[in-house]
mmCIF file as Biopython writes it, N, C-alpha, C and O atoms, coordinates in Angstrom:
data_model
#
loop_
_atom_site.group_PDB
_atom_site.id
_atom_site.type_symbol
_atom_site.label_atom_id
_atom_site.label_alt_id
_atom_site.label_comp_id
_atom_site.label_asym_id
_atom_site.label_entity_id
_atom_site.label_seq_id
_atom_site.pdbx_PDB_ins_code
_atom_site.Cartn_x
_atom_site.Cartn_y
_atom_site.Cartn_z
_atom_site.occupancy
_atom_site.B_iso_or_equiv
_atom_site.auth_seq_id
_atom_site.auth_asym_id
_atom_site.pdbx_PDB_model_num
ATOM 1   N N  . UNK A ? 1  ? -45.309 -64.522 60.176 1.0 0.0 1  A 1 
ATOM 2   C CA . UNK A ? 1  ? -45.634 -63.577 59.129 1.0 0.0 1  A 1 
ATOM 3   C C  . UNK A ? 1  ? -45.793 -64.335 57.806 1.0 0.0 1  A 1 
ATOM 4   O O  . UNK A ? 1  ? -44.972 -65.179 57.447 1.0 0.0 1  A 1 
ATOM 5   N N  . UNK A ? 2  ? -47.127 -63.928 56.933 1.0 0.0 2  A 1 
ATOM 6   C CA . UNK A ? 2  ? -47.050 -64.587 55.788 1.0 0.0 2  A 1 
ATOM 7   C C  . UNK A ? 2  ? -46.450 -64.129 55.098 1.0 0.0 2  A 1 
ATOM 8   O O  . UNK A ? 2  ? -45.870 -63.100 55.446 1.0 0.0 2  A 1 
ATOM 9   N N  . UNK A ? 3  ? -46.235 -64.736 53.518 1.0 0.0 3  A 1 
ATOM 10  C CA . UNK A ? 3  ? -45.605 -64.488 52.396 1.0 0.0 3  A 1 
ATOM 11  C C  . UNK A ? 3  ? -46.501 -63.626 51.736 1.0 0.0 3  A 1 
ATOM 12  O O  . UNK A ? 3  ? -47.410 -63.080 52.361 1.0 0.0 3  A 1 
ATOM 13  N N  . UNK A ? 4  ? -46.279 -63.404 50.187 1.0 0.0 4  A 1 
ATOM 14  C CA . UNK A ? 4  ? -47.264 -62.830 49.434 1.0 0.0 4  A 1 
ATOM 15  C C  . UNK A ? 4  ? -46.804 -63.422 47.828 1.0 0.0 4  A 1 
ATOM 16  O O  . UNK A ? 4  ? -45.722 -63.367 47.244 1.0 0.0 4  A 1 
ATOM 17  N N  . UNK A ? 5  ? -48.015 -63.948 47.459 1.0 0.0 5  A 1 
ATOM 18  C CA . UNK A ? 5  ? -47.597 -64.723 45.986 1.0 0.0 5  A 1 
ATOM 19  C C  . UNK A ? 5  ? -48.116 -63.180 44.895 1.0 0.0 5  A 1 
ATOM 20  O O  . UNK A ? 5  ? -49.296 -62.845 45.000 1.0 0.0 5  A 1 
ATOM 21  N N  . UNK A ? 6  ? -47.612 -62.721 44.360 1.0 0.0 6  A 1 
ATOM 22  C CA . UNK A ? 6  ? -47.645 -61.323 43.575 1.0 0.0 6  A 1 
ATOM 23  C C  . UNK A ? 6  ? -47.579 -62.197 42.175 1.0 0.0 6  A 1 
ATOM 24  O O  . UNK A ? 6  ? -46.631 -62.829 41.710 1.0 0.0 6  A 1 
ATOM 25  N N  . UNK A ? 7  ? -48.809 -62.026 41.708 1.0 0.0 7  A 1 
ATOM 26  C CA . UNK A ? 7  ? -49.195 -62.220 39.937 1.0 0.0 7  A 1 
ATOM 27  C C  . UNK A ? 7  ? -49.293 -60.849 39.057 1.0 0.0 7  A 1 
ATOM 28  O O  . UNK A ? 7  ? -49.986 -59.866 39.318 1.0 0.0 7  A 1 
ATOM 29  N N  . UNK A ? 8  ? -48.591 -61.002 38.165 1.0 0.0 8  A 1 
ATOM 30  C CA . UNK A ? 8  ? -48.572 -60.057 36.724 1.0 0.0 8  A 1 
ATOM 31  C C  . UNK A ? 8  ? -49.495 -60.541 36.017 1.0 0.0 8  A 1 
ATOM 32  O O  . UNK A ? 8  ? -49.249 -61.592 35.425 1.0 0.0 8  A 1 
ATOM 33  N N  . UNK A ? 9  ? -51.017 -59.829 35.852 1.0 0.0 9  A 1 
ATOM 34  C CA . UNK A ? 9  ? -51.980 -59.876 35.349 1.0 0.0 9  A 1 
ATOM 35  C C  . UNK A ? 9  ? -52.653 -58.867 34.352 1.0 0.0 9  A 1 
ATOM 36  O O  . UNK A ? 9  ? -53.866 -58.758 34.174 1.0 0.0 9  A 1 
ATOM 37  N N  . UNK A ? 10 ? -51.302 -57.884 33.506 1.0 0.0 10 A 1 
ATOM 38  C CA . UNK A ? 10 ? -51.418 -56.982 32.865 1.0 0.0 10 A 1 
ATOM 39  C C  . UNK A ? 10 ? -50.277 -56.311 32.143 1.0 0.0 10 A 1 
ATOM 40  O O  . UNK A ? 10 ? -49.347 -56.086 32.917 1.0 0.0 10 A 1 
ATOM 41  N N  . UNK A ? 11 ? -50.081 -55.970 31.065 1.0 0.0 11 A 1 
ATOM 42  C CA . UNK A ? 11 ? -48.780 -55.979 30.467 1.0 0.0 11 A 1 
ATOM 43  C C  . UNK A ? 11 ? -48.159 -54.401 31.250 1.0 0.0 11 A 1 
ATOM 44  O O  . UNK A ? 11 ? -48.763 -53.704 32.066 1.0 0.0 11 A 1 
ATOM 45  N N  . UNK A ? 12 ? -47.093 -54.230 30.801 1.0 0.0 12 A 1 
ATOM 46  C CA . UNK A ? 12 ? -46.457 -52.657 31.701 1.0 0.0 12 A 1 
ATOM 47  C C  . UNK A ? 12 ? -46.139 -52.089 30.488 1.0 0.0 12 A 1 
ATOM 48  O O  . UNK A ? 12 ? -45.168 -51.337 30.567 1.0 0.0 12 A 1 
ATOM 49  N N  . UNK A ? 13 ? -46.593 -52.184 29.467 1.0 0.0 13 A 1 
ATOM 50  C CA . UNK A ? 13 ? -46.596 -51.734 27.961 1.0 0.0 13 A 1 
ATOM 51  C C  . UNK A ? 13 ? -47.358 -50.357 28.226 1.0 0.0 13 A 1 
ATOM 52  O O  . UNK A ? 13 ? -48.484 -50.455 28.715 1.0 0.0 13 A 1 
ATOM 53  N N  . UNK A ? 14 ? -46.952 -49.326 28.005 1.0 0.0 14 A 1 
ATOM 54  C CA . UNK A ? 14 ? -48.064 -47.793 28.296 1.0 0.0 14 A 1 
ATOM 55  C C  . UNK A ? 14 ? -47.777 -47.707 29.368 1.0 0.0 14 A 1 
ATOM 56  O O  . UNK A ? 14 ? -48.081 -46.517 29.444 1.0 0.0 14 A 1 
ATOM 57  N N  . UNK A ? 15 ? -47.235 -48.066 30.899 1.0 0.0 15 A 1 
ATOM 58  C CA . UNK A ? 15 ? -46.856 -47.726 31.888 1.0 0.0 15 A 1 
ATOM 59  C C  . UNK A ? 15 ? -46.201 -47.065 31.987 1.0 0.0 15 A 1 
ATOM 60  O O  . UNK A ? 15 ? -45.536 -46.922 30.961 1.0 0.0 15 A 1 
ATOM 61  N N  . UNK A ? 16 ? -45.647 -45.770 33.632 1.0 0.0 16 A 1 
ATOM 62  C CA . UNK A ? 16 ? -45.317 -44.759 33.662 1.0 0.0 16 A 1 
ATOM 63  C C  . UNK A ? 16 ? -43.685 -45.755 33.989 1.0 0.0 16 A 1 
ATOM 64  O O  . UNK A ? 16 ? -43.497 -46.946 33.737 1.0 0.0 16 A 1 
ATOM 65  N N  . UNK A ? 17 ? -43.175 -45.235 34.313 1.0 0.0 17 A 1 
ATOM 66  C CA . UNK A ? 17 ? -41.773 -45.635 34.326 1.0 0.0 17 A 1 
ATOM 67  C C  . UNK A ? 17 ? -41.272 -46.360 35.852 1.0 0.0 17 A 1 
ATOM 68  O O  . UNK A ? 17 ? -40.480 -47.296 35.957 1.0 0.0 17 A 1 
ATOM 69  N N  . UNK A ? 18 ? -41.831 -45.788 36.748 1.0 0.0 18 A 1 
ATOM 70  C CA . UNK A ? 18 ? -41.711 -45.765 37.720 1.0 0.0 18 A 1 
ATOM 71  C C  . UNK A ? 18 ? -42.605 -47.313 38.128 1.0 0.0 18 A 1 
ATOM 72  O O  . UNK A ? 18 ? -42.207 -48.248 38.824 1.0 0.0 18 A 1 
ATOM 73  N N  . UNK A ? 19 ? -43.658 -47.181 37.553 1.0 0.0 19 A 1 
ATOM 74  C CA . UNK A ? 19 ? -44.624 -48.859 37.705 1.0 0.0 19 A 1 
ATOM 75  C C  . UNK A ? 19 ? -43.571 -49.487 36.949 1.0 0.0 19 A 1 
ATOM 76  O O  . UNK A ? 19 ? -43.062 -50.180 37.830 1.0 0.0 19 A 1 
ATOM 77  N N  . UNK A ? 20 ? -42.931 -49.699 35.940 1.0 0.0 20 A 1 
ATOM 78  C CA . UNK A ? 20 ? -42.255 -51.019 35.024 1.0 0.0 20 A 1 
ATOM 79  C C  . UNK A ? 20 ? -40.793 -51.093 36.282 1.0 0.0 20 A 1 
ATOM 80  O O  . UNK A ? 20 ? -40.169 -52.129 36.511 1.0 0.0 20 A 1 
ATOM 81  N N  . UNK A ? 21 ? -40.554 -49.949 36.840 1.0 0.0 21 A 1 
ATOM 82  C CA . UNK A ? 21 ? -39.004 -50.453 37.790 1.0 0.0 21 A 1 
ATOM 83  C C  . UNK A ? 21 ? -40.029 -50.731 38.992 1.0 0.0 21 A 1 
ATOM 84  O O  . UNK A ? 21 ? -39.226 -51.411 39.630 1.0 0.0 21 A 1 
ATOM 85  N N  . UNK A ? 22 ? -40.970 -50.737 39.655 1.0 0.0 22 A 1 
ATOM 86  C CA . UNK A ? 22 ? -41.360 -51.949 40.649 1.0 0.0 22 A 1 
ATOM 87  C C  . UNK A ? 22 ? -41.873 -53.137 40.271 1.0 0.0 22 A 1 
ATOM 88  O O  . UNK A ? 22 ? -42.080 -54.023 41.100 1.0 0.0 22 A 1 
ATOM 89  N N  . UNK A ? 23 ? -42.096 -53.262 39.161 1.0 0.0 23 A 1 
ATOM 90  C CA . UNK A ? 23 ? -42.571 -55.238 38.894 1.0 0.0 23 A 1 
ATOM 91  C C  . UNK A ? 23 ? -41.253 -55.524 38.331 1.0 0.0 23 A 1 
ATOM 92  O O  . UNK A ? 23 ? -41.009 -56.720 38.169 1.0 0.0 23 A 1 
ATOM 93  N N  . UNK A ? 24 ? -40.256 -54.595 37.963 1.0 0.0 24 A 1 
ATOM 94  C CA . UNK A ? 24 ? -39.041 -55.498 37.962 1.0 0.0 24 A 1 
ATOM 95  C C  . UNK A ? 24 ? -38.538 -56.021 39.371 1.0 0.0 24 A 1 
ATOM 96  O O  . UNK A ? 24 ? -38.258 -57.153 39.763 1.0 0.0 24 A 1 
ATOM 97  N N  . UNK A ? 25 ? -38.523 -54.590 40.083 1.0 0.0 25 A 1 
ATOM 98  C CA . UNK A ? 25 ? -38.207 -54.895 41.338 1.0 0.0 25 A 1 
ATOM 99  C C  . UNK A ? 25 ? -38.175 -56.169 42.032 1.0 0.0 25 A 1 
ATOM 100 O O  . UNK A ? 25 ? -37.285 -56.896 42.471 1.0 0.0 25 A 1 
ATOM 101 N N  . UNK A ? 26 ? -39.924 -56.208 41.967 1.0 0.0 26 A 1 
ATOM 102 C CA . UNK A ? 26 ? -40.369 -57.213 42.416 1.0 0.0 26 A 1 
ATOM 103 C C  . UNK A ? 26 ? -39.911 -58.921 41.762 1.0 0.0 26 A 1 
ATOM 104 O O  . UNK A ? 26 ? -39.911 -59.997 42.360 1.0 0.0 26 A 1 
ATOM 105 N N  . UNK A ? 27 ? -39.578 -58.620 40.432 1.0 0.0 27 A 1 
ATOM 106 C CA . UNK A ? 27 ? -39.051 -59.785 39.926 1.0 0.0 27 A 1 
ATOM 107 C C  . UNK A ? 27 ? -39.805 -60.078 38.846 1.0 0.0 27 A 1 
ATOM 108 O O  . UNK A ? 27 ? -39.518 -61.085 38.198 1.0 0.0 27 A 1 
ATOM 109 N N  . UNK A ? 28 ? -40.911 -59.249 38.453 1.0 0.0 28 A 1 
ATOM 110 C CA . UNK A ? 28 ? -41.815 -59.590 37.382 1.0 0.0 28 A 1 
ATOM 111 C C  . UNK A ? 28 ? -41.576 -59.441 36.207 1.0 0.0 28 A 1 
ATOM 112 O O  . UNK A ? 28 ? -42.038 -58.394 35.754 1.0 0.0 28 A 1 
ATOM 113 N N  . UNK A ? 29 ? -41.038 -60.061 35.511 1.0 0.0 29 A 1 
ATOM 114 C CA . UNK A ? 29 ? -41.236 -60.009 33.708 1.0 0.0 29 A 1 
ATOM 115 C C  . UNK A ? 29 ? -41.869 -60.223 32.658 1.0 0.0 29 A 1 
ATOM 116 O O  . UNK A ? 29 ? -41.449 -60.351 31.508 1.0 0.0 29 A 1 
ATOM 117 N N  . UNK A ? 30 ? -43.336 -60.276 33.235 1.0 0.0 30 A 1 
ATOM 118 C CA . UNK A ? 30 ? -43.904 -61.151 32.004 1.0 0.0 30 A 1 
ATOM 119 C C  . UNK A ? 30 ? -45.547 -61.617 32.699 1.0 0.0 30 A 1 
ATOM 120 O O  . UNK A ? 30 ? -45.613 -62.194 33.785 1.0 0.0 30 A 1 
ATOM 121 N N  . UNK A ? 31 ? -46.560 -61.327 32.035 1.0 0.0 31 A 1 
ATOM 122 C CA . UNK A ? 31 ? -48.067 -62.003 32.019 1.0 0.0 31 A 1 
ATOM 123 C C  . UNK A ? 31 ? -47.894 -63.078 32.682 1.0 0.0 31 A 1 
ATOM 124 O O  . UNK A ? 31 ? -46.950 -63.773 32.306 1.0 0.0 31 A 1 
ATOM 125 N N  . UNK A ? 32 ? -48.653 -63.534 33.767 1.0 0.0 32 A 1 
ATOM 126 C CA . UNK A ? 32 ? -48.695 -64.717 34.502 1.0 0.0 32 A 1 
ATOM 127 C C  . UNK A ? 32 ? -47.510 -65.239 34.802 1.0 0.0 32 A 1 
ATOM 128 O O  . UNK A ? 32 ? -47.192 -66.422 34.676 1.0 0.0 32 A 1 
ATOM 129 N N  . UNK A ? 33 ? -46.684 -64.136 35.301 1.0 0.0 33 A 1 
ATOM 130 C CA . UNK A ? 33 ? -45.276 -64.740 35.703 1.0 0.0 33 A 1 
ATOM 131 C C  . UNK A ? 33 ? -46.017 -64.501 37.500 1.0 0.0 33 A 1 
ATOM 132 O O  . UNK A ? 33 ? -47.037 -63.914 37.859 1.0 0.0 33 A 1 
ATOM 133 N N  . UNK A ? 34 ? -44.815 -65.352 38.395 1.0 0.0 34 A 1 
ATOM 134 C CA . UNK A ? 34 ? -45.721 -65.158 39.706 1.0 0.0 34 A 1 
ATOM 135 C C  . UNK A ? 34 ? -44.361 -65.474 40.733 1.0 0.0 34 A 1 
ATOM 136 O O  . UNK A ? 34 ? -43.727 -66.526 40.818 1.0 0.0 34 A 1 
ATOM 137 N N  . UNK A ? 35 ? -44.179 -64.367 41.369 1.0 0.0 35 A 1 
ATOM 138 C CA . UNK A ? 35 ? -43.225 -64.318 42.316 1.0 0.0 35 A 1 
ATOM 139 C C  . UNK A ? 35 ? -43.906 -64.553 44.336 1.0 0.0 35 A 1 
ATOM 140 O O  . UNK A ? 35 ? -45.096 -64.578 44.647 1.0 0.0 35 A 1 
ATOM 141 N N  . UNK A ? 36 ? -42.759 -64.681 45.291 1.0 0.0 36 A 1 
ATOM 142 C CA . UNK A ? 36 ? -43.295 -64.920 46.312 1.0 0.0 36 A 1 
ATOM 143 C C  . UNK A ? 36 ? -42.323 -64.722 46.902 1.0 0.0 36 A 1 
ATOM 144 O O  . UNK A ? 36 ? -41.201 -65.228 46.858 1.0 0.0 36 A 1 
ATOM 145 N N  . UNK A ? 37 ? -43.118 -63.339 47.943 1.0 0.0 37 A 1 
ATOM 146 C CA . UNK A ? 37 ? -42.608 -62.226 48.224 1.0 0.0 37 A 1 
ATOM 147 C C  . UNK A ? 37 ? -42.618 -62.063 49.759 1.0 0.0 37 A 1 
ATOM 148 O O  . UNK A ? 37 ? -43.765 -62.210 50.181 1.0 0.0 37 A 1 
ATOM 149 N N  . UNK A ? 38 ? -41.761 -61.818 50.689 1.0 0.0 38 A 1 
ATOM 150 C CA . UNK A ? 38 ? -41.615 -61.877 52.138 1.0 0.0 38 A 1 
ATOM 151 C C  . UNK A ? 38 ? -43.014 -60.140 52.379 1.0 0.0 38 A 1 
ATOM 152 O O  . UNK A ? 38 ? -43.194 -59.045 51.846 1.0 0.0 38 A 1 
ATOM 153 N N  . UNK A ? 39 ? -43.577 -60.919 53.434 1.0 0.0 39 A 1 
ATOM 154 C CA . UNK A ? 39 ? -44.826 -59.251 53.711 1.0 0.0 39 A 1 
ATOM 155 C C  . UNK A ? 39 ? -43.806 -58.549 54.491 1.0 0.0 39 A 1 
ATOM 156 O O  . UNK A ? 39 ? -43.167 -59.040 55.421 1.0 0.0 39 A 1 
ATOM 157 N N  . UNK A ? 40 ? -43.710 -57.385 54.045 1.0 0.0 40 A 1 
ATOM 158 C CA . UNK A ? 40 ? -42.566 -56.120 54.486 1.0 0.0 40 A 1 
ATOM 159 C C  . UNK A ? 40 ? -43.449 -55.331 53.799 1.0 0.0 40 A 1 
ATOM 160 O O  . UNK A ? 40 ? -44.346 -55.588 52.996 1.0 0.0 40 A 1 
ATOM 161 N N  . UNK A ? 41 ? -42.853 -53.931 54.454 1.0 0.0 41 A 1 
ATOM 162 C CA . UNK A ? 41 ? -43.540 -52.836 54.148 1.0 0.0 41 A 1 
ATOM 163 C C  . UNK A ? 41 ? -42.941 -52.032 52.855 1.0 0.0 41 A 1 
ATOM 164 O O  . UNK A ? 41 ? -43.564 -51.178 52.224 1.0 0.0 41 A 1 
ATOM 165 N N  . UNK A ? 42 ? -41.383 -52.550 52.541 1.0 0.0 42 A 1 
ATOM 166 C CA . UNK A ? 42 ? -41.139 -51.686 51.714 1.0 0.0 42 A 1 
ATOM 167 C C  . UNK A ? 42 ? -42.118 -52.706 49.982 1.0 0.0 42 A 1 
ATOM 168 O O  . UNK A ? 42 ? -42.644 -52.180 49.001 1.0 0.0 42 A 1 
ATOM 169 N N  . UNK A ? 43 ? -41.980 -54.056 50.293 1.0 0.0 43 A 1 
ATOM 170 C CA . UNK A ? 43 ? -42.473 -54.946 49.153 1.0 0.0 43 A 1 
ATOM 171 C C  . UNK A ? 43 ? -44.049 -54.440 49.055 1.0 0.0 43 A 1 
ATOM 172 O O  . UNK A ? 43 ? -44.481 -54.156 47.937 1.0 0.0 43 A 1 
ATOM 173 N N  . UNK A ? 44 ? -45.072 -54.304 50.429 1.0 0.0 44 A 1 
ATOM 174 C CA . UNK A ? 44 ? -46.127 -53.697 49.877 1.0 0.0 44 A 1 
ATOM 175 C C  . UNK A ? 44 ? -46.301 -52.451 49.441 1.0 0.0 44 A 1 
ATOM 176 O O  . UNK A ? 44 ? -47.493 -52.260 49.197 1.0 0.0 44 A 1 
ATOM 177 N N  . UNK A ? 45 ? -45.856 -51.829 49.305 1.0 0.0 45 A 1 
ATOM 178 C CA . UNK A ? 45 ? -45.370 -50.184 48.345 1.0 0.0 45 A 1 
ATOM 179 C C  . UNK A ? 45 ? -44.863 -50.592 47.070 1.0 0.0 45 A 1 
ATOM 180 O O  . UNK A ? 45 ? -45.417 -50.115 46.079 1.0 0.0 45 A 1 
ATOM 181 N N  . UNK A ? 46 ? -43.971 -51.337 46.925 1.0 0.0 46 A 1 
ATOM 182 C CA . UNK A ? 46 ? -44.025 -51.784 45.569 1.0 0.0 46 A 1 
ATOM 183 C C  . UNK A ? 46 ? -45.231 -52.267 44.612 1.0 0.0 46 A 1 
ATOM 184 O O  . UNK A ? 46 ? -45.520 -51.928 43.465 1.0 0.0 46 A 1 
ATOM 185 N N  . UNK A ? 47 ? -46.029 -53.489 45.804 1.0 0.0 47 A 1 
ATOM 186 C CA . UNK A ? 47 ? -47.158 -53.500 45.102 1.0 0.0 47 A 1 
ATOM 187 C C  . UNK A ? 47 ? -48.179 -52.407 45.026 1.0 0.0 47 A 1 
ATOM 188 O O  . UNK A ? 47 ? -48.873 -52.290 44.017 1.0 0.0 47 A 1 
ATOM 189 N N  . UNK A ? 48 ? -48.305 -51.567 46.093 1.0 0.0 48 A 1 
ATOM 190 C CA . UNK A ? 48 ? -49.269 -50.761 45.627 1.0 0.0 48 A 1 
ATOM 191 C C  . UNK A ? 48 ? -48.823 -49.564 44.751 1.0 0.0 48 A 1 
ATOM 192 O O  . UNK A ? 48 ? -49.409 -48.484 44.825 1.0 0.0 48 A 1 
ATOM 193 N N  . UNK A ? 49 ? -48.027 -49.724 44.120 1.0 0.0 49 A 1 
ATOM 194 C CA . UNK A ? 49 ? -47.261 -48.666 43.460 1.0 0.0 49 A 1 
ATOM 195 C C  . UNK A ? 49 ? -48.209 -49.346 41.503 1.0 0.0 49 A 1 
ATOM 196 O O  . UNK A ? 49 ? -48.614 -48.548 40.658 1.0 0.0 49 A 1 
ATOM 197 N N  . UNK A ? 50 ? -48.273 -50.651 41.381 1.0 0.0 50 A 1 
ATOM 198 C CA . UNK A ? 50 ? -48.615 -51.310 40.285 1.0 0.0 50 A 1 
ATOM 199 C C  . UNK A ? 50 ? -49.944 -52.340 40.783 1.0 0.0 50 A 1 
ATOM 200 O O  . UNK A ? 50 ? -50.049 -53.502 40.391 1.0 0.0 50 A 1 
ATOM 201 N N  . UNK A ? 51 ? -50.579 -51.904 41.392 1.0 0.0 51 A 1 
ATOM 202 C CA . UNK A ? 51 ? -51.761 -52.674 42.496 1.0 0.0 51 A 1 
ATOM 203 C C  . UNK A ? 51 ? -52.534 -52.767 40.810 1.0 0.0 51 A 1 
ATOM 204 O O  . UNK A ? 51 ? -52.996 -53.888 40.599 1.0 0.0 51 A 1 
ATOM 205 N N  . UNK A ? 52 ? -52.678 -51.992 39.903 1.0 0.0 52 A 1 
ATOM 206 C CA . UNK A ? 52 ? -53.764 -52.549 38.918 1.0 0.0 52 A 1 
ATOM 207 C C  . UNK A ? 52 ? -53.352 -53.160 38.326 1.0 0.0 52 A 1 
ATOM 208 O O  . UNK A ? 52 ? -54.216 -53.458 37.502 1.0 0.0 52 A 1 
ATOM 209 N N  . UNK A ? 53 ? -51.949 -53.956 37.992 1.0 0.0 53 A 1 
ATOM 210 C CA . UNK A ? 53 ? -50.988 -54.641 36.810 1.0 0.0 53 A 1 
ATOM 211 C C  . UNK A ? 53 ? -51.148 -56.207 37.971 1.0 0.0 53 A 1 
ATOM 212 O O  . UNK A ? 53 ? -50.813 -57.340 37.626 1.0 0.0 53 A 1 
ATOM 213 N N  . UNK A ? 54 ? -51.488 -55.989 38.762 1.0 0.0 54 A 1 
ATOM 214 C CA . UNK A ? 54 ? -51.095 -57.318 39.394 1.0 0.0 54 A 1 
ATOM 215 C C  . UNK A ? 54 ? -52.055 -57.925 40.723 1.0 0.0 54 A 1 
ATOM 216 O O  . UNK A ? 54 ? -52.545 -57.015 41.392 1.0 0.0 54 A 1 
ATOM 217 N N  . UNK A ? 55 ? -52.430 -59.509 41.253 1.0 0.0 55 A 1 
ATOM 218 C CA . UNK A ? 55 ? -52.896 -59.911 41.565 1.0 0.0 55 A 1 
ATOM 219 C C  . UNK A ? 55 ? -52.193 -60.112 43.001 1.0 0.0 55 A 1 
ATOM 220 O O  . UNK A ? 55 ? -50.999 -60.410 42.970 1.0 0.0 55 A 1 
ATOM 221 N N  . UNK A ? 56 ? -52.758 -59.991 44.138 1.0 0.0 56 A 1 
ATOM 222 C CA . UNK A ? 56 ? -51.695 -60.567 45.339 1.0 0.0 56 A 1 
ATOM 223 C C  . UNK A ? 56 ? -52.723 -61.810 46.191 1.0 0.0 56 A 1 
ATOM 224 O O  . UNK A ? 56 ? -53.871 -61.756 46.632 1.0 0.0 56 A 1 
ATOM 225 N N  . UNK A ? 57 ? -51.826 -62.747 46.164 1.0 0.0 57 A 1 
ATOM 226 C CA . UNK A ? 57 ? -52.492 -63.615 47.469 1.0 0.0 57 A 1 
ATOM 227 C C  . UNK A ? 57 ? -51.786 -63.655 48.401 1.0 0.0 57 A 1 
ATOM 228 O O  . UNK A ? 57 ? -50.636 -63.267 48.197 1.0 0.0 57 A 1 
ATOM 229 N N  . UNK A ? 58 ? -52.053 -64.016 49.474 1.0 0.0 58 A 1 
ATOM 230 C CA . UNK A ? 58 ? -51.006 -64.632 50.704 1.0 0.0 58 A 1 
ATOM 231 C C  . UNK A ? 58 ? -51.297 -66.078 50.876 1.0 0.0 58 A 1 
ATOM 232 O O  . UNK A ? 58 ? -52.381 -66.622 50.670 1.0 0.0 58 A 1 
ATOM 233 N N  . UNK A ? 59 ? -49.910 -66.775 51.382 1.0 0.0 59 A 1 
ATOM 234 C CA . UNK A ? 59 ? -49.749 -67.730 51.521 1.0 0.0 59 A 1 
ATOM 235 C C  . UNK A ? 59 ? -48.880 -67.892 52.739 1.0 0.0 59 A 1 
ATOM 236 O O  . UNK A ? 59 ? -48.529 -66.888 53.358 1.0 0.0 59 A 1 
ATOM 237 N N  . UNK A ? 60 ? -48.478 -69.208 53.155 1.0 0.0 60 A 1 
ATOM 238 C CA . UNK A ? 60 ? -48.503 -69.285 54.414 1.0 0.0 60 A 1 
ATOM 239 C C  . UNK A ? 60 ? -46.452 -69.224 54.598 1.0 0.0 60 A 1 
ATOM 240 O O  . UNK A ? 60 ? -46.128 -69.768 53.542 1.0 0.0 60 A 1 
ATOM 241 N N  . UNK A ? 61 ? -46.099 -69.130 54.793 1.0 0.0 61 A 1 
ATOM 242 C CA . UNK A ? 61 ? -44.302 -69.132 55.009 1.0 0.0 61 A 1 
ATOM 243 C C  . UNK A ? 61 ? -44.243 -70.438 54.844 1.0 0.0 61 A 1 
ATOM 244 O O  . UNK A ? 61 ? -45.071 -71.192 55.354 1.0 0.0 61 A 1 
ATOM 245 N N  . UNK A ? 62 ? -43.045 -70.925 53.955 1.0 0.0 62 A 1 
ATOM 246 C CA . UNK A ? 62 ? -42.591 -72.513 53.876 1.0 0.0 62 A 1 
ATOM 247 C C  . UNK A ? 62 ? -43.317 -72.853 52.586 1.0 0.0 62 A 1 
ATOM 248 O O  . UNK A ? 62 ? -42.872 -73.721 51.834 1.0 0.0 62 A 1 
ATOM 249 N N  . UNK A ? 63 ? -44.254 -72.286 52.363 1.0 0.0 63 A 1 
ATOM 250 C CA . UNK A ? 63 ? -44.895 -73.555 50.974 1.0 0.0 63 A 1 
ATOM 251 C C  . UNK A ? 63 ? -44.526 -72.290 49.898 1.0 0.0 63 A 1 
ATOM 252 O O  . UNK A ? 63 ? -45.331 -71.427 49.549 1.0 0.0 63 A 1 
ATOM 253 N N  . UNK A ? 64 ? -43.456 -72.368 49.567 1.0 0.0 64 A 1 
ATOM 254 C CA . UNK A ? 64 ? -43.019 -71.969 48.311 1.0 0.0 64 A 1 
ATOM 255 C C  . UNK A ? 64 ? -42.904 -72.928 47.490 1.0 0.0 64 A 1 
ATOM 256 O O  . UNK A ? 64 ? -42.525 -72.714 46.338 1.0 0.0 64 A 1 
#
């Protein structure tokens, strides 16, 4: 199973409340901050909860 590298590519400034507690969730604080994230189902709900604030790639397990 891959990972998922999750980029903050948009401030959470004007966001509903509920988007700023999943990029915390996720670990995000900040513009081009970039976390790396196990693929689970509850972590992709997080992202698609803030899918326009943020960038996702996958990457392969181990190259963190």
């Amino acid at each position: 199973m891959a990972d998922l590298k999750v980029t903050q590519i948009k401030s959470s400034i004007g966001a509903k409340q509920n988007q700023r507690d999943s990029l915390r969730t996720l670990g995000l604080r900040g513009i081009r901050k970039q976390v790396v994230r196990p693929d689970s189902p509850e972590n992709r709900g997080l992202i698609n909860v803030v899918r326009h604030l943020v960038t996702v790639e996958e990457v392969e397990e181990g190259s963190r």
